[in-house]
Backbone atoms as SQL, in Angstrom:
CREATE TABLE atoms (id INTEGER PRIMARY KEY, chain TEXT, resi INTEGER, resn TEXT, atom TEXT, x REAL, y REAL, z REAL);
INSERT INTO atoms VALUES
  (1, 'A', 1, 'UNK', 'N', 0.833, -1.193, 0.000),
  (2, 'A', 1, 'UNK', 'CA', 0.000, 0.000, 0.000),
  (3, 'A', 1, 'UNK', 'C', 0.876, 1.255, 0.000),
  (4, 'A', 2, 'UNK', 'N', 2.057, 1.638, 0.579),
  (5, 'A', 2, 'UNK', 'CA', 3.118, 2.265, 0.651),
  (6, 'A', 2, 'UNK', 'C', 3.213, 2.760, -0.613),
  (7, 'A', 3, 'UNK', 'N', 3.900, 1.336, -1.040),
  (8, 'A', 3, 'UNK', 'CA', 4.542, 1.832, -2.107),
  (9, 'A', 3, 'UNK', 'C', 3.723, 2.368, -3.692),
  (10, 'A', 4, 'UNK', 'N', 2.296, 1.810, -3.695),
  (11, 'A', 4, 'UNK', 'CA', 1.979, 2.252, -4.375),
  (12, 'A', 4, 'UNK', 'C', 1.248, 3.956, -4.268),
  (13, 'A', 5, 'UNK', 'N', 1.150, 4.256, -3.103),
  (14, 'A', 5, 'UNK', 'CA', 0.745, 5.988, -2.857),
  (15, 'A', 5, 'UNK', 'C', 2.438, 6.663, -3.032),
  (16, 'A', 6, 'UNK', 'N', 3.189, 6.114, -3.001),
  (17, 'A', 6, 'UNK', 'CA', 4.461, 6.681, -2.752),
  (18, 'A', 6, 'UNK', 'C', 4.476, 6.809, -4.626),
  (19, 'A', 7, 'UNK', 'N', 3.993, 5.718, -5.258),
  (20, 'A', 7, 'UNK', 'CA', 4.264, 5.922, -6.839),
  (21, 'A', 7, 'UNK', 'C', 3.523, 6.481, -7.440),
  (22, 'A', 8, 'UNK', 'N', 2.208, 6.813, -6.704),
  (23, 'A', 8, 'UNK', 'CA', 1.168, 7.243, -7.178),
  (24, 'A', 8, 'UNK', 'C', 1.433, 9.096, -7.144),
  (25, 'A', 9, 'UNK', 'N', 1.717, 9.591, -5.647),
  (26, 'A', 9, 'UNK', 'CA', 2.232, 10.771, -5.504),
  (27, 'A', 9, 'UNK', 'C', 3.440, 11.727, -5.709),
  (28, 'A', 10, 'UNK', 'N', 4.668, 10.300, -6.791),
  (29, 'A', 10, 'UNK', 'CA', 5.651, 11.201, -6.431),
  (30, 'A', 10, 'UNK', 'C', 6.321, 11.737, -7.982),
  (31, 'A', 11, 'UNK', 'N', 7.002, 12.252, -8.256),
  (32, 'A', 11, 'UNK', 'CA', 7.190, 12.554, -9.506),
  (33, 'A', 11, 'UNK', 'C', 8.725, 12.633, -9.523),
  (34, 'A', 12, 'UNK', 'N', 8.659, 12.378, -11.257),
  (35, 'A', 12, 'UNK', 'CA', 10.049, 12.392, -11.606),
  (36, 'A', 12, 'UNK', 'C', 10.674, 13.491, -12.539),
  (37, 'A', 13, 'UNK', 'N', 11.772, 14.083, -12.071),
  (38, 'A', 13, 'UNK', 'CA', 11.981, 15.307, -12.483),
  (39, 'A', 13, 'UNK', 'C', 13.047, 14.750, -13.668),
  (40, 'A', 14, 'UNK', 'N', 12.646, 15.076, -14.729),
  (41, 'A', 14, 'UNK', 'CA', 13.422, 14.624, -16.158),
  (42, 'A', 14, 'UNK', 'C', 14.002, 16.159, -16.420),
  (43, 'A', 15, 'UNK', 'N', 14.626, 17.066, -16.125),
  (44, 'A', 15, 'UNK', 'CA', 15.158, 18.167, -16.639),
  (45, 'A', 15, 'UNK', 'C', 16.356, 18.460, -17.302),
  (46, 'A', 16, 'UNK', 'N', 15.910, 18.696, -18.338),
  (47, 'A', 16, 'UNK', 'CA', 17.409, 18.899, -18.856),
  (48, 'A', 16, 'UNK', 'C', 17.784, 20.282, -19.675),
  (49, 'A', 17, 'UNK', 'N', 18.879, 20.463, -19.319),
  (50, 'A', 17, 'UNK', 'CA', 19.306, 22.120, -19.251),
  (51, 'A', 17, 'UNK', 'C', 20.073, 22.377, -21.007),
  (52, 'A', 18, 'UNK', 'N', 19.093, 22.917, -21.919),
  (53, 'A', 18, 'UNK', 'CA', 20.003, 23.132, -22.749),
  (54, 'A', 18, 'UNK', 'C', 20.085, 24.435, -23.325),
  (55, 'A', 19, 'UNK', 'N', 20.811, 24.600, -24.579),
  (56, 'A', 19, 'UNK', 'CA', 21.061, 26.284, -24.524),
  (57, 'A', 19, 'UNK', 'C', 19.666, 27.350, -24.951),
  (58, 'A', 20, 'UNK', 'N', 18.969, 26.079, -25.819),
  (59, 'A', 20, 'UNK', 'CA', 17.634, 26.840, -25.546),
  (60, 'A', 20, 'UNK', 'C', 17.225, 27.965, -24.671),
  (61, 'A', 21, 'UNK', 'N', 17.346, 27.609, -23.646),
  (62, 'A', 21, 'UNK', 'CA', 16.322, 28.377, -22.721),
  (63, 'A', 21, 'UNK', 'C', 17.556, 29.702, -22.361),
  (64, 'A', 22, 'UNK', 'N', 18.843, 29.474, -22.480),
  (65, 'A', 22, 'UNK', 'CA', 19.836, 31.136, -22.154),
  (66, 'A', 22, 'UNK', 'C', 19.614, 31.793, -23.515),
  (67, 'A', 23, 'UNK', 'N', 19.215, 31.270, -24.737),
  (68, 'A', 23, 'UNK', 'CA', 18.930, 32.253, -25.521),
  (69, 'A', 23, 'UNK', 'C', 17.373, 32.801, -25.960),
  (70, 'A', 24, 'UNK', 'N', 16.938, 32.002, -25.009),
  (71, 'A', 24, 'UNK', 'CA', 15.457, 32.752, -25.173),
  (72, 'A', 24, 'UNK', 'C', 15.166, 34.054, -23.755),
  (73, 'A', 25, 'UNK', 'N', 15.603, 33.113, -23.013),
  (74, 'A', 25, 'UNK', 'CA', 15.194, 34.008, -21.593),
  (75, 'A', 25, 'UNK', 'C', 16.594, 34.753, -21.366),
  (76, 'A', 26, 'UNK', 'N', 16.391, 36.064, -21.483),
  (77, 'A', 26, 'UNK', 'CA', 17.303, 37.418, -21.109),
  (78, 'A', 26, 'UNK', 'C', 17.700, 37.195, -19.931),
  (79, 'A', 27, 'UNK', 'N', 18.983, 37.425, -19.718),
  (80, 'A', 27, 'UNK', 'CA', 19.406, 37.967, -18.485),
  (81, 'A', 27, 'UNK', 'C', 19.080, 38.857, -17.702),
  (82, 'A', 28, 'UNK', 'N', 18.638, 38.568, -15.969),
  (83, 'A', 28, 'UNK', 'CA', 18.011, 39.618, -15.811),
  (84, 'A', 28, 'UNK', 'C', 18.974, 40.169, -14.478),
  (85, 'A', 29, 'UNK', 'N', 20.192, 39.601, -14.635),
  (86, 'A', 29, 'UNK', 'CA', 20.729, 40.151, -13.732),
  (87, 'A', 29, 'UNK', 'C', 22.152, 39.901, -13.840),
  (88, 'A', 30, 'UNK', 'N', 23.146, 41.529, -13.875),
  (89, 'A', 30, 'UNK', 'CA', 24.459, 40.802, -14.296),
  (90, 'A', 30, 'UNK', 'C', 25.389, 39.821, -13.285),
  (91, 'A', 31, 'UNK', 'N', 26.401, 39.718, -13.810),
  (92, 'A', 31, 'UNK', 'CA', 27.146, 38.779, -12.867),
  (93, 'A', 31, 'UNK', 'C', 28.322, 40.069, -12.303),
  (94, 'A', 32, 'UNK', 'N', 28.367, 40.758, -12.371),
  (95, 'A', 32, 'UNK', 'CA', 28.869, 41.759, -11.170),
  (96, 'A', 32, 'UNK', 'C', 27.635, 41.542, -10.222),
  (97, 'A', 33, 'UNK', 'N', 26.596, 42.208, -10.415),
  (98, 'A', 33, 'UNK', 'CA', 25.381, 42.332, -9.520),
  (99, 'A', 33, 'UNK', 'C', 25.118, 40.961, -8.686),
  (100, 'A', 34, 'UNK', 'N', 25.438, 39.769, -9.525),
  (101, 'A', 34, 'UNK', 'CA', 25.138, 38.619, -8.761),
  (102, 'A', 34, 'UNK', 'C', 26.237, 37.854, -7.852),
  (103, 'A', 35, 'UNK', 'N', 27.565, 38.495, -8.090),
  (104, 'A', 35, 'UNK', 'CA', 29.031, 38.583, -7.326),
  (105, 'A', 35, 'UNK', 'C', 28.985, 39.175, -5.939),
  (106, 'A', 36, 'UNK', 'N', 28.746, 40.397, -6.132),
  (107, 'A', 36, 'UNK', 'CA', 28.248, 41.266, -4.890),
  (108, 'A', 36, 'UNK', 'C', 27.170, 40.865, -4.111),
  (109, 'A', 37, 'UNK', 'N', 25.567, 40.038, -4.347),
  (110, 'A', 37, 'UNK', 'CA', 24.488, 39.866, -3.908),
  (111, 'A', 37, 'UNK', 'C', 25.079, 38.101, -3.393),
  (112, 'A', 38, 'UNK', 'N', 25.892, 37.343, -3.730),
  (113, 'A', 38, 'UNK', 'CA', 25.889, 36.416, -3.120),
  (114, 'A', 38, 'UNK', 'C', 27.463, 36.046, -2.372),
  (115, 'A', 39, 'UNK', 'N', 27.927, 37.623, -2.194),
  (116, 'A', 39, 'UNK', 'CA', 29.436, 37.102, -1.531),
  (117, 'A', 39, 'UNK', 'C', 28.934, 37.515, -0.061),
  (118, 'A', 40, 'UNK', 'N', 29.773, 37.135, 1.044),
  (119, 'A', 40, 'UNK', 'CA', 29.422, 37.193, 2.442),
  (120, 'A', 40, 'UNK', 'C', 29.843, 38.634, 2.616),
  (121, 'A', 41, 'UNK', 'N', 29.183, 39.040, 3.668),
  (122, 'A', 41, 'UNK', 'CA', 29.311, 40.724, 4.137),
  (123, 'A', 41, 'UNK', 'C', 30.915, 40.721, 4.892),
  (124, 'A', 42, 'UNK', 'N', 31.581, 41.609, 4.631),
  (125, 'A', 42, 'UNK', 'CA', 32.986, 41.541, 5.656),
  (126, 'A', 42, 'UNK', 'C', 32.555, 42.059, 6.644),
  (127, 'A', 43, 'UNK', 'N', 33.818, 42.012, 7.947),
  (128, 'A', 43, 'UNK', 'CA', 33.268, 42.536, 9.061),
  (129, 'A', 43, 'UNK', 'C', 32.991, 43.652, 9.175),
  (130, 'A', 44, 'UNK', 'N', 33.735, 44.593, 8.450),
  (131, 'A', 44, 'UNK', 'CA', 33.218, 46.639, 8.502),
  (132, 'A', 44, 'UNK', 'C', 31.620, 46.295, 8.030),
  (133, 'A', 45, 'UNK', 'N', 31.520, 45.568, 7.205),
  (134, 'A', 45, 'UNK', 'CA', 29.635, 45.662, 6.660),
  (135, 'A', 45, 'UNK', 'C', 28.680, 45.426, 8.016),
  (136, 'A', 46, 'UNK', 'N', 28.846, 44.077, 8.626),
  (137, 'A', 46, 'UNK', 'CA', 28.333, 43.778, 9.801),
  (138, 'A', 46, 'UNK', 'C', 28.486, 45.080, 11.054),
  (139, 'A', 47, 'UNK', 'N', 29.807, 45.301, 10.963),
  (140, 'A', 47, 'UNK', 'CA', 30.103, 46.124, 12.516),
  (141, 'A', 47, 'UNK', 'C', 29.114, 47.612, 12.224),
  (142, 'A', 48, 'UNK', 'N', 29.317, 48.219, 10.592),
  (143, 'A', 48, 'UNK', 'CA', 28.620, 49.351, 10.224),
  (144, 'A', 48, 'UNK', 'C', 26.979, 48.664, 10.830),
  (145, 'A', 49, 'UNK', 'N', 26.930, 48.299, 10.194),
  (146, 'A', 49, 'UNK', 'CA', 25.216, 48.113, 10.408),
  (147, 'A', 49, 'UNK', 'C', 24.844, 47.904, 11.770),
  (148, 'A', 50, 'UNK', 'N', 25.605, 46.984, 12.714),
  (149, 'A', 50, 'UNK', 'CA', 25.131, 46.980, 13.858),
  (150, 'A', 50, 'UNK', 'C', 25.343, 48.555, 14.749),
  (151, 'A', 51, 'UNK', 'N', 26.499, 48.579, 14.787),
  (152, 'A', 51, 'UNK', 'CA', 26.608, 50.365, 15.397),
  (153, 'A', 51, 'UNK', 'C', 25.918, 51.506, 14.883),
  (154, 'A', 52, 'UNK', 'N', 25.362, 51.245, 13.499),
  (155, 'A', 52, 'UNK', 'CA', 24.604, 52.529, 13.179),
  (156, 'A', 52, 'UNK', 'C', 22.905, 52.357, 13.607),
  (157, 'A', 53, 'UNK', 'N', 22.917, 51.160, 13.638),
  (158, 'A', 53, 'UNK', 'CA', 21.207, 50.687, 14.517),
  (159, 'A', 53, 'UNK', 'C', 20.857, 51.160, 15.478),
  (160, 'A', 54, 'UNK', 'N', 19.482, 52.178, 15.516),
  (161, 'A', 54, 'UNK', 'CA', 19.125, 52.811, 16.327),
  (162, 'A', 54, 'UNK', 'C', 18.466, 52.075, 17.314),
  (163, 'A', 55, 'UNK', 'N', 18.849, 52.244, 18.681),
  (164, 'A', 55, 'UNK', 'CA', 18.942, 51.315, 19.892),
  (165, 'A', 55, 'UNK', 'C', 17.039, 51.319, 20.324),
  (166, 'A', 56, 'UNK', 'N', 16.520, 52.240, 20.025),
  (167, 'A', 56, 'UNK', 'CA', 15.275, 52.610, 20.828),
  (168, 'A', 56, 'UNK', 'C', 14.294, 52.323, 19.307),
  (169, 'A', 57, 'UNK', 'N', 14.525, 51.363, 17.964),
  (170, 'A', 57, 'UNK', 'CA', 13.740, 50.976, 17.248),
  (171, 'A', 57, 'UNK', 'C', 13.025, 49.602, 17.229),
  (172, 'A', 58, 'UNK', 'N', 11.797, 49.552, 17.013),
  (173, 'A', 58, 'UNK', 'CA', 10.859, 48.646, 16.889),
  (174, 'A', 58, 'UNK', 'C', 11.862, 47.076, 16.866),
  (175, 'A', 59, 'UNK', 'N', 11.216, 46.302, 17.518),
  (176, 'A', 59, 'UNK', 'CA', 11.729, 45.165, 17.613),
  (177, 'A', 59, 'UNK', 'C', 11.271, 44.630, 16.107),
  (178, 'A', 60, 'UNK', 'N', 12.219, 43.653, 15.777),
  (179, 'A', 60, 'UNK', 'CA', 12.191, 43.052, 14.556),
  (180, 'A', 60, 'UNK', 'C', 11.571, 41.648, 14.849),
  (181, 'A', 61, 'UNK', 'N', 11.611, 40.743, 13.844),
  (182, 'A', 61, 'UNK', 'CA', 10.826, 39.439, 13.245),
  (183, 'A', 61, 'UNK', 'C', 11.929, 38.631, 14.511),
  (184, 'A', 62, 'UNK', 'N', 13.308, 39.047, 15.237),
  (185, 'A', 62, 'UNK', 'CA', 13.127, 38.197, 16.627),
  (186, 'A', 62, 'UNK', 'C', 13.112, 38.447, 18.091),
  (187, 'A', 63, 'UNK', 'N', 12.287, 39.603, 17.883),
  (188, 'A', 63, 'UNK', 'CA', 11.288, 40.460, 18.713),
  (189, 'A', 63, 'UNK', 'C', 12.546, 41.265, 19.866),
  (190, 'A', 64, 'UNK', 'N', 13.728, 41.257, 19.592),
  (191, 'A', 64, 'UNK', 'CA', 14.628, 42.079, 20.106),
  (192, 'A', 64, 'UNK', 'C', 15.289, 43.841, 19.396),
  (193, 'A', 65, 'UNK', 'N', 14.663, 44.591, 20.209),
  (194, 'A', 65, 'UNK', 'CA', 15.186, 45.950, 19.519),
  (195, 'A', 65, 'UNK', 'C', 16.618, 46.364, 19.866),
  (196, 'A', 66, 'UNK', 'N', 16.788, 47.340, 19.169),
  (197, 'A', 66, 'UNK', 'CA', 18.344, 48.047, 19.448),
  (198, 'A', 66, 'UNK', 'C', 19.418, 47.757, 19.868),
  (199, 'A', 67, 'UNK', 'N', 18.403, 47.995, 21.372),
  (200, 'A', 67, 'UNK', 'CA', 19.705, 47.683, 21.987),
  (201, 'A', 67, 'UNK', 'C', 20.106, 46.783, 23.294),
  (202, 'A', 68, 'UNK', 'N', 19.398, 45.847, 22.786),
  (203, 'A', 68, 'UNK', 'CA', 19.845, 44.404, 23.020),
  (204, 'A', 68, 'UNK', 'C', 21.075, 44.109, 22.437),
  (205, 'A', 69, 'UNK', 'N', 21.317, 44.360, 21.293),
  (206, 'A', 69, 'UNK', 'CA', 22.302, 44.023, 20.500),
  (207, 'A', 69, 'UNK', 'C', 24.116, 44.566, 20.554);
């Protein structure tokens, strides 16, 4: 019974990547832009942002403000 809801529900991903689809679909984002958006922040990025955070603002999504931090 398993195995047939398991064959019944599951699917098989046949994808295959060819040049088709980079010359139809535009680039929508360069690779500088995507260099910068997926390299890690250095520490001046982190230390800026935390020291310039205003201590007495709304707690965020983990319900700690300012200056907790």
């Amino acid at each position: 019974i398993i195995s047939f809801y398991t064959n019944l529900y599951s699917y098989d991903n046949h994808f295959e990547q060819n040049e088709l689809i980079s010359l139809v679909v535009p680039l929508v984002i360069t690779l500088k832009d995507n260099n910068m958006l997926t390299n890690l922040p250095t520490f001046k990025e982190v230390k800026d942002a935390r020291f310039h955070k205003d201590g007495s603002s709304a707690p965020g999504l983990d319900r700690f403000g300012g200056n907790f931090y």
